[in-house]
C-alpha positions as CSV (number, residue, x, y, z in Angstrom):
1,X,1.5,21.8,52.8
2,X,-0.1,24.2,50.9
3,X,-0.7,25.8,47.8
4,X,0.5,29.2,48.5
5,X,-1.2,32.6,47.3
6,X,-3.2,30.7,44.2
7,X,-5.6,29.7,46.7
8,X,-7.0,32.2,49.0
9,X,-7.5,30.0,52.1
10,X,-3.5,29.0,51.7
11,X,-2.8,32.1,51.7
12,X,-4.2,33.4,54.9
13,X,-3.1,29.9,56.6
14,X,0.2,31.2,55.5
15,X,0.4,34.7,57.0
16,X,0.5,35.9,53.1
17,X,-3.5,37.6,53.5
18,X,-5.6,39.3,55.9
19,X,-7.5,37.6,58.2
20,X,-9.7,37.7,61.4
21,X,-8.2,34.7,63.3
22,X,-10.0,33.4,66.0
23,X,-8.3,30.2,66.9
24,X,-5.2,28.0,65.1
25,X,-4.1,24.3,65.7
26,X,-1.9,22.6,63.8
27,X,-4.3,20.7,61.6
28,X,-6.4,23.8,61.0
29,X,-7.4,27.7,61.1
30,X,-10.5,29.4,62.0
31,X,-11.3,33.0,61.1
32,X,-14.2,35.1,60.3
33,X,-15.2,35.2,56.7
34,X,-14.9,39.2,54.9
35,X,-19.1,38.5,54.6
36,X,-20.1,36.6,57.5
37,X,-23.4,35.1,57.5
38,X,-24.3,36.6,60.7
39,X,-21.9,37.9,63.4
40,X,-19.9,35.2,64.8
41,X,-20.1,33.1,61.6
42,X,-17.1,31.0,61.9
43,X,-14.7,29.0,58.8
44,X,-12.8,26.7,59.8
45,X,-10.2,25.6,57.0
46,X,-7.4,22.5,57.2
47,X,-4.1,23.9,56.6
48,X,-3.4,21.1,54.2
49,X,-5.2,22.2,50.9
50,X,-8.0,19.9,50.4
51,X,-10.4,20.3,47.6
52,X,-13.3,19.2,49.0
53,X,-14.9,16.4,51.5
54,X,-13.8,13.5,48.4
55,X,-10.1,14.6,48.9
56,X,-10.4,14.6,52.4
57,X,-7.9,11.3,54.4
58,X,-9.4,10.0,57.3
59,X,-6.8,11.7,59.6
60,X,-7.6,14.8,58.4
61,X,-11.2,14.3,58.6
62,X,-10.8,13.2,62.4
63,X,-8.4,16.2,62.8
64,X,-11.3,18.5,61.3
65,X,-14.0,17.4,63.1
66,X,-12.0,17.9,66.4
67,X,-11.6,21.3,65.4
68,X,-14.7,21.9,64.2
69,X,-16.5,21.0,67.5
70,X,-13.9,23.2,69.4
71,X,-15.1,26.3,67.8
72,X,-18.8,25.7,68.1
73,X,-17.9,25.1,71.6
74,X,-16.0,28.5,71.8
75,X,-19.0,30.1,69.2
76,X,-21.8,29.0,72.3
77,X,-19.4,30.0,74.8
78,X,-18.9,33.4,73.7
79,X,-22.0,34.2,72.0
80,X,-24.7,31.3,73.6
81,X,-26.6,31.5,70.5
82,X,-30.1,30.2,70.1
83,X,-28.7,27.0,67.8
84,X,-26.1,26.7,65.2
85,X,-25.4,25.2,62.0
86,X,-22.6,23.1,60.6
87,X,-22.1,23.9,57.2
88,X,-19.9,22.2,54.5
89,X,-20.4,21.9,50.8
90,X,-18.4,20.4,48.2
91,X,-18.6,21.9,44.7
92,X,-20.4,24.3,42.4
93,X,-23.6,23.0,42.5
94,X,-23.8,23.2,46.3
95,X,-22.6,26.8,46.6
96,X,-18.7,25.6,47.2
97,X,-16.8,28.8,46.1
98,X,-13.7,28.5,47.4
99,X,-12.1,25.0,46.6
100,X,-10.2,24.7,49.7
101,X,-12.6,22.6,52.0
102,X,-14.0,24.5,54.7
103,X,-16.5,24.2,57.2
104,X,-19.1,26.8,58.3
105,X,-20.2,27.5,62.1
106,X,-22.7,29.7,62.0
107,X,-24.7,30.7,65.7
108,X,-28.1,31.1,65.0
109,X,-31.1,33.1,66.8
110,X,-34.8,32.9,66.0
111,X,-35.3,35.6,63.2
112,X,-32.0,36.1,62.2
113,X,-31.5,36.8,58.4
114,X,-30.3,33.2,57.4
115,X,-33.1,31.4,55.2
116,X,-34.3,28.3,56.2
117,X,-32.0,25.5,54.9
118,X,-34.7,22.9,53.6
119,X,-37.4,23.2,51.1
120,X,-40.8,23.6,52.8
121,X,-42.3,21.7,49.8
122,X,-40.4,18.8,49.7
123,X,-42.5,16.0,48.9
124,X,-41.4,12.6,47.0
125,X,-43.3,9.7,46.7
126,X,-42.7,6.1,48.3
127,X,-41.2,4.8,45.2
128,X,-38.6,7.0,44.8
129,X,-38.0,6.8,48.7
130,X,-37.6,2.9,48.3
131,X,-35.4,3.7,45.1
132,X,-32.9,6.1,46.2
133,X,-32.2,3.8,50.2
134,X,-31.6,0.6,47.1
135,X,-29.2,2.7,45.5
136,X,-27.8,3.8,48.7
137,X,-27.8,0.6,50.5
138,X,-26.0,-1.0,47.2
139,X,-23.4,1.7,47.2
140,X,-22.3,1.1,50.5
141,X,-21.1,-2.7,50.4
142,X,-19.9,-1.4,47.4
């Protein structure tokens, strides 16, 4: 099920919107985004409209991740990149701009115009360290 035209992944999943396909199952579709990241950059999107990772059912999520790995698979086959990333984020403050979930593959050379993802300066003390695994540990046998 979708949501039709108001969202613009549902819409391509639904033949209603342009799209480079490269490869469709029946849990999901991959295309090339208008602005790729770098050529090759892959999304692939659940045709079931999901929000984000938090509205995601386990059979999807098994379904996705199938999906995913078959299109880096066909990314390294067709392009054998350097590396590649697996990108997915989930809401505003982590770049999300389309609420349909999706999942980037991205192929990756040395030098290529992607920044690097983590913070060079990333330092935290012990305490906070020890803090944020308690908080972690706790929420998990939640």
């Amino acid at each position: 099920m979708t949501t039709g035209d108001c969202c613009p992944f549902c819409a391509i999943i639904a033949g209603n919107a342009p799209a480079r396909v490269v490869a469709e199952t029946p849990t999901s579709v991959s295309f090339l985004p208008d602005v790729p990241a770098v050529l090759g950059h892959v999304l692939v999107v659940p045709r079931d409209h999901v929000r984000d990772l938090w509205d995601l059912n386990e059979k999807q999520a098994q379904a996705l991740v199938t999906d995913v790995l078959a299109t880096a698979r066909t990314v390294r086959r067709a392009l054998q990149p350097e590396g590649f990333n697996i990108i997915q984020s989930n809401g505003t403050a982590a770049g999300q701009s389309v609420f349909h979930l999706h999942v980037h593959v991205v192929p990756r050379t040395i030098g290529d115009r992607m920044p690097e993802l983590w913070p060079a300066d990333a330092r935290w003390d012990v305490a906070q360290l020890d803090s944020i695994a308690h908080a972690l540990r706790a929420a998990t046998s939640e």
